[in-house]
N, C-alpha and C positions, 0 to 999 in steps of 0.2 A: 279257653283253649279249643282249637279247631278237633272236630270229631276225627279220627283215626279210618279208614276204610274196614278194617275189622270192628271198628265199636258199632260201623253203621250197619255193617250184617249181622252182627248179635242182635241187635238195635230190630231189626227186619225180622229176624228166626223169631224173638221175641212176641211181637206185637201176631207174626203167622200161627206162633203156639195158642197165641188167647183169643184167635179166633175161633180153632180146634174147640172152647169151651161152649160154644153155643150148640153143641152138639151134630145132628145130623141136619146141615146147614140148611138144605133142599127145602127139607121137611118143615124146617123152622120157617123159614123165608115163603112157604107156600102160604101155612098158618096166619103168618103175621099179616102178610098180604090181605088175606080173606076178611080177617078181624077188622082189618086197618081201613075196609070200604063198608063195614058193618057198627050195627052196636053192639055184638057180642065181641067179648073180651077172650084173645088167648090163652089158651092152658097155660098157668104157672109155670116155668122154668127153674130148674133144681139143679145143682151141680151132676153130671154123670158118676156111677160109682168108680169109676176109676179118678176121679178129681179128688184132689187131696184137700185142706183147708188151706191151704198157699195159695192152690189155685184160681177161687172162689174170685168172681167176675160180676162187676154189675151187672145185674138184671135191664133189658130192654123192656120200659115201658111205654107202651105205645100213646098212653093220656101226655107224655111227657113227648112225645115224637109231637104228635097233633099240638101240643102248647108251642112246640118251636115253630111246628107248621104257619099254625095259623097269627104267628108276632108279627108286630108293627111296629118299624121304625117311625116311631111320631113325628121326629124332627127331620125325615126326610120326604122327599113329592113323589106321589103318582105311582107305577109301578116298584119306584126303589122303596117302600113303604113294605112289601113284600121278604119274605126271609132268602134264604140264599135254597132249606130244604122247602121252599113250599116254591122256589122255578121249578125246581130238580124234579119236584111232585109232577105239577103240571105238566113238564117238558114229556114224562115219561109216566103216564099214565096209564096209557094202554097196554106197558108193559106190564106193570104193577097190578092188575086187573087180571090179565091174562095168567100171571103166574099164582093171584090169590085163588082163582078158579082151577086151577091143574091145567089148564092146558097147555101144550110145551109152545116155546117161544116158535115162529115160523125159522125153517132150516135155506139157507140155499138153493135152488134147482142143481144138481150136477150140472160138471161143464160137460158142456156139447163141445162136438168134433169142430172146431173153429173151421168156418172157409175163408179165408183173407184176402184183400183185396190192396192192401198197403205191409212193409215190414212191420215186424212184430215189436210193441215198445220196449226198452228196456227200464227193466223194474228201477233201473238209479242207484244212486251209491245210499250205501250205509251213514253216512253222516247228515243225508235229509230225508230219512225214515221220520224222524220224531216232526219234523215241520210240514211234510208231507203230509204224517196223518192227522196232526193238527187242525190243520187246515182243513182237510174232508170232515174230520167230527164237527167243527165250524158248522161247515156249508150243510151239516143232514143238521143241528139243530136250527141253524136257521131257516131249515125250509118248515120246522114243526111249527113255527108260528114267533118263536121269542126271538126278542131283541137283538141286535148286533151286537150290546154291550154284554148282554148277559151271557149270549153265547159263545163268545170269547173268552168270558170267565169259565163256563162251563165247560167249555174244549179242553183248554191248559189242567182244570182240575181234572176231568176225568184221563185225559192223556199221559199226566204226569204220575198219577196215580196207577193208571195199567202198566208205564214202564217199570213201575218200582217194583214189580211181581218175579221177575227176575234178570240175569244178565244175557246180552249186553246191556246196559242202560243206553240207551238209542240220547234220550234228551243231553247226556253228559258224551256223545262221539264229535270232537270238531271238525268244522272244514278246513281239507289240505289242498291244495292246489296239485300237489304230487301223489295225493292217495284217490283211487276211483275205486273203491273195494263195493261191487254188485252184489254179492253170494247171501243170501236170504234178507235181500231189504223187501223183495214183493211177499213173500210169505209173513214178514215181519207187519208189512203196512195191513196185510190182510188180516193180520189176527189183532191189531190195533180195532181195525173195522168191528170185529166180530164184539169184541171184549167190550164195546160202548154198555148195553145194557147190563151184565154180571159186573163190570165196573163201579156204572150208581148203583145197582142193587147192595153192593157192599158197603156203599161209603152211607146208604138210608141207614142201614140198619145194620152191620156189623159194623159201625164205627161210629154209631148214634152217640155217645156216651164221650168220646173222646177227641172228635175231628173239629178241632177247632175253625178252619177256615167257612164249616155249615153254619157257623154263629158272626160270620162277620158282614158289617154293613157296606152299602154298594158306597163309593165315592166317585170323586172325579164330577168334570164338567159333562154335560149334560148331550146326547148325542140323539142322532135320526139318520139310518142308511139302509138305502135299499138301492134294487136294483130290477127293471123289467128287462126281456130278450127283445123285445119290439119285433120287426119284421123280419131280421137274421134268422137264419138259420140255428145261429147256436149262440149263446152266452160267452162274448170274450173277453167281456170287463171281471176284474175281479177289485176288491175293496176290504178295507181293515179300518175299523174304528174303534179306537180304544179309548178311554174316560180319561186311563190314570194307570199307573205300570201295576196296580192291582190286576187291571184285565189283563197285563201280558203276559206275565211270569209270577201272577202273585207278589209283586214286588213294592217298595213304597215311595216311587219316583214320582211325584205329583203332577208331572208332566203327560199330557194326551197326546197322543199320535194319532193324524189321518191318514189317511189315502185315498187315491184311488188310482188305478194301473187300468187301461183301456188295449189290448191285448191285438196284435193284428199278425196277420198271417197262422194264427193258429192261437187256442189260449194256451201255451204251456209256458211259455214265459209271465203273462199277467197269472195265471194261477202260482209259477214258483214264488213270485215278486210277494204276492200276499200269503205266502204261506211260510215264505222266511225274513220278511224285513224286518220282523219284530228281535230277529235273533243279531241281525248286527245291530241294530238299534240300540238294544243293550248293552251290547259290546261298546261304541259310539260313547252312550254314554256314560262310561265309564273313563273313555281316555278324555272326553271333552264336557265334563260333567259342567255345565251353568253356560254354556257354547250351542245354543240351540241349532246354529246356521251352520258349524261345521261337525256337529253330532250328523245334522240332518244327510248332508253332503258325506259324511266317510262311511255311514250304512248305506247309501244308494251306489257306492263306489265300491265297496265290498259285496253288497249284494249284486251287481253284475259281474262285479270276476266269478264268484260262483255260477251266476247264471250261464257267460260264458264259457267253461269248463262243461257244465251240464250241457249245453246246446251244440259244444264242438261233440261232444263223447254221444249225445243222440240224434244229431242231426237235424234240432230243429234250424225250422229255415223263417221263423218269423223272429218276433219282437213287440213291446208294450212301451205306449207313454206312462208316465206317473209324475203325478201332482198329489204332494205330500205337506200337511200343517202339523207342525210341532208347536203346540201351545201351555205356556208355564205360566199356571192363573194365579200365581205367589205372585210373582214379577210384574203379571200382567205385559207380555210380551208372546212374542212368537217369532216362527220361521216357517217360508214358504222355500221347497224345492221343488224342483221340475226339471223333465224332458219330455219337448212335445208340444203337442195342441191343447189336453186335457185342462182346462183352466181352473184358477183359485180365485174366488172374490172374501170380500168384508163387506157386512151389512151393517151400517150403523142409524141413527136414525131417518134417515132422509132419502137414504139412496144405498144400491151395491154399488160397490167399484173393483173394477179387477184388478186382480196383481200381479199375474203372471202376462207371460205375454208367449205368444205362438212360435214356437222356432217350427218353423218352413222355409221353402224357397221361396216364398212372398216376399220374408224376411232381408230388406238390404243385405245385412250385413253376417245373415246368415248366410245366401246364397253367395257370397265373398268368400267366407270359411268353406265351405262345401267346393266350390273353385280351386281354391288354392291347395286339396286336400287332394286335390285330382280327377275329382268328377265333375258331369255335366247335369243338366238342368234343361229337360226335355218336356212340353207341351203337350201332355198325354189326354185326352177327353177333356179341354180346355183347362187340363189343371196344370200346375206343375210339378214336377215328381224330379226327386235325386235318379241320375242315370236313368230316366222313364219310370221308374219303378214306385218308389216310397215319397207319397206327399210330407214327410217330415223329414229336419235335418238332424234331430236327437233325439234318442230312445235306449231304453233296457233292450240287452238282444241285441240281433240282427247284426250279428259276426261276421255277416257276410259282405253286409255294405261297410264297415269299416273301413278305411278313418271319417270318410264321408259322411256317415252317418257317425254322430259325436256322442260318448257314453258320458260324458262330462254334464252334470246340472247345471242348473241356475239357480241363485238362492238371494234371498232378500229377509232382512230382518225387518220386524214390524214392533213397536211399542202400541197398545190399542190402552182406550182410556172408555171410561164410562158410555159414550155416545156411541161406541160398537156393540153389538149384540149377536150376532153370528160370523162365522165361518160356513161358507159351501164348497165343498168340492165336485168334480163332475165331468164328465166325459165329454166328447165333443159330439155327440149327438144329443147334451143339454143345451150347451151352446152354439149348435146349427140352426138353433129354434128360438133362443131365447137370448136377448141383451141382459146387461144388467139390470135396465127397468123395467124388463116383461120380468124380471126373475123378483123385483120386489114387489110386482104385480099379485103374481103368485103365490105368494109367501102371505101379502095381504089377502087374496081370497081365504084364506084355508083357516086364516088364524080368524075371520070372520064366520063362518060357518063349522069353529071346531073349539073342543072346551080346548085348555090348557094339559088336561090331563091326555090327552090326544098327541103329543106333541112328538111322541116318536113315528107318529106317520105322516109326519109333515114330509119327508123325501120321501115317501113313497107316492105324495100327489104330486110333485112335481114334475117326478116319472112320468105320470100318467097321465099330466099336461103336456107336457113334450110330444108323448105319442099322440094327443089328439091334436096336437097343433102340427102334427108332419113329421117328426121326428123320423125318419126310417132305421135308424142305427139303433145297437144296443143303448141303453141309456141309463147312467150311474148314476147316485146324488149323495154325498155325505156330507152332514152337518153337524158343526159344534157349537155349542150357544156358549157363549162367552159370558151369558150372563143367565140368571133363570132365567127359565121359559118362562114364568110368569111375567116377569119385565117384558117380554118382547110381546105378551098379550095385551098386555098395559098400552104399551108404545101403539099398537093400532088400532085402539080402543081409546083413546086420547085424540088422534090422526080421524077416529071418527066422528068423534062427538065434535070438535072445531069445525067438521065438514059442514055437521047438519045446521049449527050456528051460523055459519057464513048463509047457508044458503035461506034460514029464514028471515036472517039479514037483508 
């Protein structure tokens, strides 16, 4: 029987009362810290005298924290060998440091008198607080060094867990197309911000004992994604790599999601795009559960009426391609969507091949539809651009070039079989630089000069080949191995040793 909304706040008062028993929290969590970077052991802990024997609470021990720390999953590779507390550890270490030593975490600078030179943003509706700040927890663990994968899991956990501190519940507010309700979502996303560190500090050690999700192993297919700014000014790609609906919502869909969204005219579109497409996604697949191609297709179609709503209500004046792989390693199948240039390939063993294809006015039969929608197709710096303006005919956003510009995908279902081994996805300042056989060029160097256990920086060199090879745009790259990374070490380690035969031949 489904829990009652009253059972789930007892449920809450409950679990807030026993944490009351650890006493005076500060004090405890300074301690425990101190101990936890030493080899002396914490003062005993004893019930308070106001604790009754009902009360009475496991004891944290820290020998038993460090045991969970330092577990290994044996049957799984490379960094997912690691526990879920011993990322949490690493991620956040210098906080833990900082507070076993007393000194106070760093505060804010006050705000200064703003001088402005543009209107002032509007903080955004209430019902994309929780995706909003998802997303920025995201983006600060991923700049501390861990994983796309991990820190996906780690967003949603610590996110989910600060909203449940009290009401509103931001994660449980839907999107209405009739409702724009502003009134405290920027002080909301702000105290999301702040709440990151007191949030793991709770879940290390005030819920050492109980928090099941700290004990569970990583799954899902195997990923690499990163992203450099190259010569731009600013970062307008944004990207979402998920293993398995474990990273999105905690959830047991065995199905991965990519992305990637390439952001123009500003990033606030490619940053909404990957800060909410996890949330139709869900939704998706729930009405088209085993329907990869039209899951894929009615979150990308949901995710832009929201986006459009946001963008008529703030006035953004850009828009983002996106190139999205939904891949189900049960079925062994997938689904590529798209709008735009951002391209999708399959590595199998011999070659990439791509599978999306460009909507521009290059495009016959794009620049047809774009015709007949009512625009023209003007010759701007040898290129050509819808109405002079936008070298694309489809994209998230850009409400303004509408119908001309098409919110509508492209989707294609793929069955892949033994002989594929990755997924790429990638912005077009990967492919201004590179075909698909500069791209398995690439892919060959790295896997020759890098172990296997390496293999979540494998898209961060490809990045980095792009910009040495001319790249001047931002430049994204996410990849899914369809298969282990070890197979795909195998496959060019095979591809080598036949070379060296031929040629002593």
């Amino acid at each position: 029987m489904p829990k009652k909304r009253g059972d789930e706040m007892n449920e809450r008062k409950g679990l807030e009362a026993n944490a009351g028993h650890f006493g005076n929290c500060e004090t405890f969590d300074r301690s425990f810290w101190a101990s936890f970077f030493s080899k002396e052991q914490p003062p005993p802990r004893v019930p308070s005298a106001a604790s009754s024997s009902s009360d009475i609470v496991f004891e944290i021990d820290p020998a038993v924290m460090k045991q969970e720390s330092a577990r290994k999953f044996e049957d799984l590779f490379a960094d997912r060998q690691k526990s879920v507390r011993r990322i949490l550890e690493e991620t956040f270490e210098e906080e833990m440091k900082m507070y076993g030593n007393g000194q106070k975490m760093p505060t804010p600078p006050p705000e200064a008198i703003p001088v402005r030179f543009r209107a002032t943003m509007c903080p955004g509706p209430i019902h994309d607080v929780f995706g909003d700040a998802l997303y920025a927890i995201f983006q600060k663990l991923n700049r501390r060094g861990q994983t796309a994968e991990y820190c996906h899991w780690m967003a949603y956990l610590i996110a989910h867990q600060f909203d449940l501190k009290e009401e509103p519940y931001f994660h449980q507010i839907k999107f209405s197309p009739q409702v724009y309700e502003t009134a405290g979502s920027h002080e909301a996303k702000q105290a999301f911000a702040n709440g990151i560190w007191p949030t793991v500090d709770k879940i290390l050690i005030q819920t050492a004992d109980r928090f099941e999700p700290l004990g569970e192993k990583w799954n899902g297919i195997h990923v690499s994604a990163d992203q450099i700014k190259g010569q731009r000014h600013k970062q307008e790609d944004r990207f979402v790599a998920y293993p398995s609906g474990q990273y999105i919502n905690h959830g047991t869909d065995p199905v991965a999601l990519l992305a990637v969204f390439d952001g123009h005219g500003g990033m606030e579109c490619s940053h909404y795009a990957a800060g909410h497409f996890w949330e139709e996604w869900v939704k998706a697949r729930q009405m088209f559960d085993g329907y990869l191609e039209q899951s894929l297709t009615s979150a990308l179609c949901s995710l832009d009426e929201r986006m459009t709503v946001r963008s008529e209500k703030e006035l953004w004046k850009g828009g983002t391609t996106a190139v999205c792989c939904a891949i189900d390693p049960e079925k062994m199948e997938m689904a590529f969507a798209w709008l735009g240039d951002s391209p999708g390939y399959i590595m199998n063993n011999v070659e990439f091949r791509k599978v999306t294809r460009e909507h521009s006015p290059k495009d016959p039969d794009e620049a047809r539809r774009v015709e007949e929608a009512g625009g023209q197709l003007f010759v701007i710096g040898g290129e050509l651009r819808v109405n002079g303006v936008l070298n694309l005919t489809r994209a998230l956003g850009d409400v303004q070039g509408r119908p001309m510009i098409s919110n509508q995908p492209e989707t294609v279902r793929v069955d892949y079989d033994a002989s594929d081994y990755l997924v790429l996805l990638a912005c077009d300042g990967i492919s201004d630089v590179f075909g698909p056989a500069d791209l398995y060029q690439v892919i060959e160097a790295f896997v020759r000069d890098n172990t296997v256990e390496d293999y979540t920086e494998l898209a961060r060199f490809v990045c980095s080949e792009a910009i040495e090879h001319g790249s001047a745009d931002n430049v994204t790259v996410v990849i899914g191995f369809l298969r282990p990374p070890a197979e795909v070490w195998s496959l060019f380690e095979c591809a080598s040793d036949m070379s060296e035969d031929d040629d002593e031949e």
